[in-house]
N, C-alpha and C positions, 0 to 999 in steps of 0.2 A: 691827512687824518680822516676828510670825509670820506677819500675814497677807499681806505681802510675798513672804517664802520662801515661803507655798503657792501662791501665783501664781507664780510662775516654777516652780516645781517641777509646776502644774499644765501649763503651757505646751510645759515640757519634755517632758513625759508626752505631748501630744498631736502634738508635733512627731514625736518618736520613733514612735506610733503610726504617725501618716501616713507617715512612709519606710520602717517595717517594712511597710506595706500597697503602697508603689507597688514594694518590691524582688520585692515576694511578684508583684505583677501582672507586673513586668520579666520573674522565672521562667515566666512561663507564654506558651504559643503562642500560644495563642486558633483553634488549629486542630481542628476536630473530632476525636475519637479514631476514624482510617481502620480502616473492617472490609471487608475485600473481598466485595463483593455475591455473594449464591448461585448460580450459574450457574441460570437458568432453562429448563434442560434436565433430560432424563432420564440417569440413571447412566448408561444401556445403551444400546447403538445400537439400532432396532428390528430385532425380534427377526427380520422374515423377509430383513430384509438383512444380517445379520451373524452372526455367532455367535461366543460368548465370546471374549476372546484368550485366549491363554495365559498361565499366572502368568511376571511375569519378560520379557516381551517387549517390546522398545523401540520405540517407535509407529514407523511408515511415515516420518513427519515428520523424525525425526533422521539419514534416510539421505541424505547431501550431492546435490545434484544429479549429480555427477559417478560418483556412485555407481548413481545410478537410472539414467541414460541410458547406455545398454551398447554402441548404435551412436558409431562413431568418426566419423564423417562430421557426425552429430548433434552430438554432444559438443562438438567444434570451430565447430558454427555457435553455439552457447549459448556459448562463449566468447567469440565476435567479440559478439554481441549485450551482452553483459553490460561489455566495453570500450568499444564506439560506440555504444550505444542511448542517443540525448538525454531521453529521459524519466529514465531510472536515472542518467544526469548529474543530471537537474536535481533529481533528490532528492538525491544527494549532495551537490548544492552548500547545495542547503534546510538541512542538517546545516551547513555550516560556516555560514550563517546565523543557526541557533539557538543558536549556541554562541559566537557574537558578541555574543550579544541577554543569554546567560549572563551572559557576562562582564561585559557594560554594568553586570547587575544588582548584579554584586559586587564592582562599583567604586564603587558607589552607597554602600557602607556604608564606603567608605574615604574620610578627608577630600582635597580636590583641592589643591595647593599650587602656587602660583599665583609669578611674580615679576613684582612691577608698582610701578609708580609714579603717583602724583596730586600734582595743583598743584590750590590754589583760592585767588580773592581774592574779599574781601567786606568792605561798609562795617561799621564799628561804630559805636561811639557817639564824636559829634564830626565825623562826618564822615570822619573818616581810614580807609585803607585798609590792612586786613589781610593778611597773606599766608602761605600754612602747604603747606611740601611735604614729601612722606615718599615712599620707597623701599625695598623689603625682599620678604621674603616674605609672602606673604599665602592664607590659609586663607578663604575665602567660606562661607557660612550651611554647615555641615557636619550633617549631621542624624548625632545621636547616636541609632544606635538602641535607643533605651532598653526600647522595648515591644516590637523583634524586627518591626516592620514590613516592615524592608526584607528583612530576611531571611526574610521568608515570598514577599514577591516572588521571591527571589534560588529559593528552593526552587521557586517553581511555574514560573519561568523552565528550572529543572531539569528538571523532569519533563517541558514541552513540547520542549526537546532532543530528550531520552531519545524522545519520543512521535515526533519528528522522525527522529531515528535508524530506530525499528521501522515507519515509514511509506517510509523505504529499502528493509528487505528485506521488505516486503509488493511495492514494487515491483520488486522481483527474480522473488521467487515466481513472480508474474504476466506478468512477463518469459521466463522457462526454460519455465514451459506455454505459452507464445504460442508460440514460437521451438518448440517441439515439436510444436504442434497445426499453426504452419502449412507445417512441412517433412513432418508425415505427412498433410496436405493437397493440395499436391504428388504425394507418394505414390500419394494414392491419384488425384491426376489425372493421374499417369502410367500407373496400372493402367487405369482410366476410355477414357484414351485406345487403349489398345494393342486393349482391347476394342471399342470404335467401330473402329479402321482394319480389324480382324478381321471385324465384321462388315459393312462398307461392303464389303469385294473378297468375301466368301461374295454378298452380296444383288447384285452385281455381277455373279457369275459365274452366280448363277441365271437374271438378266436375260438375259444371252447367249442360255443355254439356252434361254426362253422365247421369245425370239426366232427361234432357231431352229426350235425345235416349231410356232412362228406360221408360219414361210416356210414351212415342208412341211402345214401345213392341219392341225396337231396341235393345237395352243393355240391360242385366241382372241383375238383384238382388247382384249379384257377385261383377261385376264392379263399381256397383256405392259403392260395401263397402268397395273393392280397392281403389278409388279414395278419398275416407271418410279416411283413412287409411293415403296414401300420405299427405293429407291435415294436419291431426293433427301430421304428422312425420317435416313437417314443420313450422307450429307452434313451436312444442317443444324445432326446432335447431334454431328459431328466440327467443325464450326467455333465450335460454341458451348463443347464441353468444349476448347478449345484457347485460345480467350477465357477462360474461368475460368483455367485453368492461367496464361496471360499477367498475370494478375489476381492468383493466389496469390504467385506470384512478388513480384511487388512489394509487395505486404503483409509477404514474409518480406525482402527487401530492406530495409526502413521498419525493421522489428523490426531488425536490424541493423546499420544505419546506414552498410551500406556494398552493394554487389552482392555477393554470395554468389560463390564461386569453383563453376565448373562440376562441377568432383570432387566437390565434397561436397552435391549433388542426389539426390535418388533416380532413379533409370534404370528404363526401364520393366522388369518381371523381378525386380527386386529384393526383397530379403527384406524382412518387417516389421520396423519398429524395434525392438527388445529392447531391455525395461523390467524392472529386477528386480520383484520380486514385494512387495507392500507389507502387513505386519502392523499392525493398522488401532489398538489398545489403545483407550481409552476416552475418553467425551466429555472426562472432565477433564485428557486431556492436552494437548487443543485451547487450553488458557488457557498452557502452555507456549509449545507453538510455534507458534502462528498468532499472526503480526507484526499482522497490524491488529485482532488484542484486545488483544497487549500495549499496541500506538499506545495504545487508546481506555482502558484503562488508566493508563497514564502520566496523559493527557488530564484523567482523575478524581485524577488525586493531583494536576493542577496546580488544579482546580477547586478543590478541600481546602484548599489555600495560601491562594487567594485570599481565601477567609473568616476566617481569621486573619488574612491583612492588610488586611482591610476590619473588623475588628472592632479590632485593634488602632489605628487610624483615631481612633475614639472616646475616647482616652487622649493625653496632652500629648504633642505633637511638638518637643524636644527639638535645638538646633542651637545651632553656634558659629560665630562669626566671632575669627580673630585675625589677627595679623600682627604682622610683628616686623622693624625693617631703621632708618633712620634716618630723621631730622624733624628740619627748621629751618622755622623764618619767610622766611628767605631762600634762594634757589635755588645762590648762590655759597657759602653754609654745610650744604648740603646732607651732603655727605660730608665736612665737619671735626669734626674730635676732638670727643668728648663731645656728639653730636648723636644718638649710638645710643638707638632707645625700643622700646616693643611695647604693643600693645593685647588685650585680649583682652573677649570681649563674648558671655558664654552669654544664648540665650533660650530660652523656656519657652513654649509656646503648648497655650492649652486651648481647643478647640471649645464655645463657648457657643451660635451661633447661626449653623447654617448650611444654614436652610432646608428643611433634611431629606436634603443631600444625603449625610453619611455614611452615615444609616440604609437611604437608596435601593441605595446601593453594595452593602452588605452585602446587603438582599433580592436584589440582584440577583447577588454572586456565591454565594448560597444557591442562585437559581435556576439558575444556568449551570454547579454542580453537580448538580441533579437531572437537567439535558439530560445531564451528562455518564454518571451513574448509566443513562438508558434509554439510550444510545448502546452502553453498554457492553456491556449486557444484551442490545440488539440485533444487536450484532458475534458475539454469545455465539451466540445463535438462529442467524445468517444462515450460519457456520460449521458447526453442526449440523445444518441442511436440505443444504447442498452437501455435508457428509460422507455423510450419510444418501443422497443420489441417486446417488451414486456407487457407494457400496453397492448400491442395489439394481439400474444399472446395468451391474455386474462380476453379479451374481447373477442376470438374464436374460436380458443383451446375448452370455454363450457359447450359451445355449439356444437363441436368434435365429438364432447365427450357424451351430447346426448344423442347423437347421429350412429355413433361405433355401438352404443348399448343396445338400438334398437334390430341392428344388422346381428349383434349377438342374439337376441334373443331371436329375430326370425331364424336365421342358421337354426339355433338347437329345435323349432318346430319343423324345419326343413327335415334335421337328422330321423325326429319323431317318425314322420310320415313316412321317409326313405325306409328307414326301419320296419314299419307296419306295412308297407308296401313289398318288399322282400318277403317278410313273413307269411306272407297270404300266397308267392309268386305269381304277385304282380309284377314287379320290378327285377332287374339283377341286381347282385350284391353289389356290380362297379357303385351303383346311384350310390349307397349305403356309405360307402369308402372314400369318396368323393362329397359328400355332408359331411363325416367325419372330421377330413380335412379343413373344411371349411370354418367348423364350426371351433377347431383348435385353433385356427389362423385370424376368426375374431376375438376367442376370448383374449387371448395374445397382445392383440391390436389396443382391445379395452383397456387392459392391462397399463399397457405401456402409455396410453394419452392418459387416464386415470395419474400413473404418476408425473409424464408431463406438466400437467394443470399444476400439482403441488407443486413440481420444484419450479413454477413459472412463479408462483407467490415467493417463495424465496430470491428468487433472481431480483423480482420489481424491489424486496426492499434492498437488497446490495445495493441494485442501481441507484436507488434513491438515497445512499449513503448511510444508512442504517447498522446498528450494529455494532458501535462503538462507543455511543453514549451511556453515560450513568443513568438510571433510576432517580428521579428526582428526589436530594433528600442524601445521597452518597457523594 
């Protein structure tokens, strides 16, 4: 008798052990404990492109686009873009995609309840035939998630959302600097151009001249196929910058998603676009607000998931079937009195032998968390290089641009002289035709570092993650 009671009392003991040990496994994740990886950057921006910010200053990045872009003409074209541009469509729609795929996940963890009916006949023994039908509600294989599987799904399905979401306003970002880069592009091919038709009727009207000095025996044969020469060299760069221009245009079109209304172009004359001024603060605000670290981010906590439910995999899979509604033998006693039943039917399934495919799973969302670890780190880096070039392009693109102005304005005194020089024959016309040159190959040059500088303001706030925040207050 006693050694009856200690067998049952031993059995009890190990019973109990065992569901004190699967409740303990039920409690746990099986997901790594997430440490946000160290940005593999330097604290500080280098040193000869920036200098300290200020204690207290809010990065460049949180100033809303509508806040940075100070022209109204602009303003309004990054509004239309940001309504009709099919790319920022189709990220938005991505977003109610992932949030469909969410929801799937966490429907998964709810049983599905089904209304259905089955008939079936079958011989038995003697020959005769059986017949058994039922109608009701009905619960199919439900998986209990008892180890948190599906909820580690349900979480990584979260995170790629959220990574869906911040892959939206990475595409905004990149949206407001295009839609700025290519209307101060314009800009500047309307500046581009006004300076080609300026210099086509000057080299035009010298041609004249030369022509005339040729008829009176003044100028040579030479000069005037010099100045013939000039002339159709301007021409060429007036049909070519007129090409471009027809060219920008419809890139800022595309950006848009619709034709631009004529008002809101820049005319040739027009002022540069005014851009606030952008307080730059430090590497580590870059994990703030630039959307495609947080994307790659999120990316990493759905990687994290996966390994909890690739490890919880390895533990019993847990499900029910029931149903509950009425059974007869006969189809005509289906729904009378006292035919009401219900079934219920838990199973238990333990992976004994399955080739190796849970444990593959698992290395493999170990390793599609490491992709996601150097993806992250590389968003980290590629963010810090375009921050940093920007910097040091606002830090030598004014030097440039006061260096190029002063080289234009000596050129057009050069031309001056060559000019008055020829006219007196002091000089040959070659000097005259050769300032010419020159002096079209700097305005040109000005030109083009003039719209540099601007579209380097726009560059520094993409990099700084700008662009996608609300106005305080919306």
């Amino acid at each position: 008798m006693r050694d009856s009671f200690s067998l049952r009392a031993s059995c009890m003991a190990r019973h109990t052990a065992l569901a004190l040990a699967l409740l303990t496994l039920a409690g746990c994740s099986f997901i790594p404990a997430y440490e946000r990886p160290a940005a593999p950057v330097p604290a500080q921006w280098p040193a000869q492109a920036a200098a300290a910010p200020e204690a207290g200053q809010p990065p460049g990045a949180a100033l809303p686009w509508q806040d940075f872009v100070q022209d109204e003409r602009l303003r309004a074209l990054v509004a239309q873009a940001l309504e009709h541009n099919r790319d920022l469509r189709v990220a938005a729609l991505a977003i109610e995609q992932a949030r469909a795929q969410y929801q799937i996940r966490g429907a998964d963890r709810a049983p599905t309840v089904n209304l259905g009916a089955t008939g079936s006949r079958q011989t038995t023994s003697g020959d005769s035939i059986g017949s058994a039908y039922t109608a009701g509600l009905m619960v199919a294989s439900w998986e209990i998630d008892f180890f948190g599987r599906l909820a580690r799904l349900q979480e990584a399905a979260l995170a790629q959302y959220l990574a869906t979401a911040e892959a939206r306003r990475a595409v905004q970002t990149s949206l407001v600097a295009a839609v700025a880069n290519a209307w101060l592009g314009l800009q500047s091919d309307e500046e581009m151009l006004a300076l080609t038709r300026s210099t086509l009727q000057s080299r035009e009207a010298s041609l004249k001249l030369v022509q005339m000095r040729n008829a009176h025996g003044v100028a040579s044969a030479l000069d005037v196929r010099q100045a013939e020469s000039l002339v159709a060299a301007a021409q060429a760069a007036l049909a070519q910058q007129e090409r471009q221009r027809a060219l920008d245009l419809n890139a800022l079109t595309l950006l848009l998603g619709q034709t631009p209304a004529p008002g809101l172009l820049p005319a040739g004359g027009a002022p540069d676009a005014v851009f606030a001024e952008l307080p730059v603060g430090l590497p580590s605000d870059l994990l703030t607000h630039r959307a495609d670290i947080r994307q790659a981010e999120q990316n990493l906590l759905a990687a994290n998931a996966n390994i909890g439910a690739a490890r919880a995999a390895f533990f019993p899979r847990i499900s029910l079937t029931a149903s509950a509604g009425t059974a007869s033998k006969a189809l005509s006693g289906l729904f009378a009195g006292g035919s009401w039943g219900w079934s219920l039917a838990p199973q238990a399934l333990l992976p004994i032998f399955d080739a190796g495919r849970n444990q593959a799973n698992l290395e493999s969302a170990q390793a599609g968390r490491a992709i996601a670890v150097a993806q992250y780190e590389k968003a980290i880096q590629t963010a810090f290089r375009e921050v940093a070039d920007a910097l040091a392009g606002r830090a030598t693109l004014g030097e440039q641009l006061r260096a190029q102005q002063a080289q234009a304005v000596a050129e057009a005194e050069r031309l001056r002289l060559a000019d008055l020089r020829y006219s007196t024959g002091v000089a040959s016309y070659l000097d005259v035709l050769d300032a010419q040159r020159s002096l079209f190959a700097a305005q040109q040059a000005l030109a083009q570092v003039r719209m540099a500088q601007r579209q380097n303001q726009v560059l520094l706030y993409k990099a700084l993650g700008g662009g996608w925040a609300l106005p305080p207050g919306e």
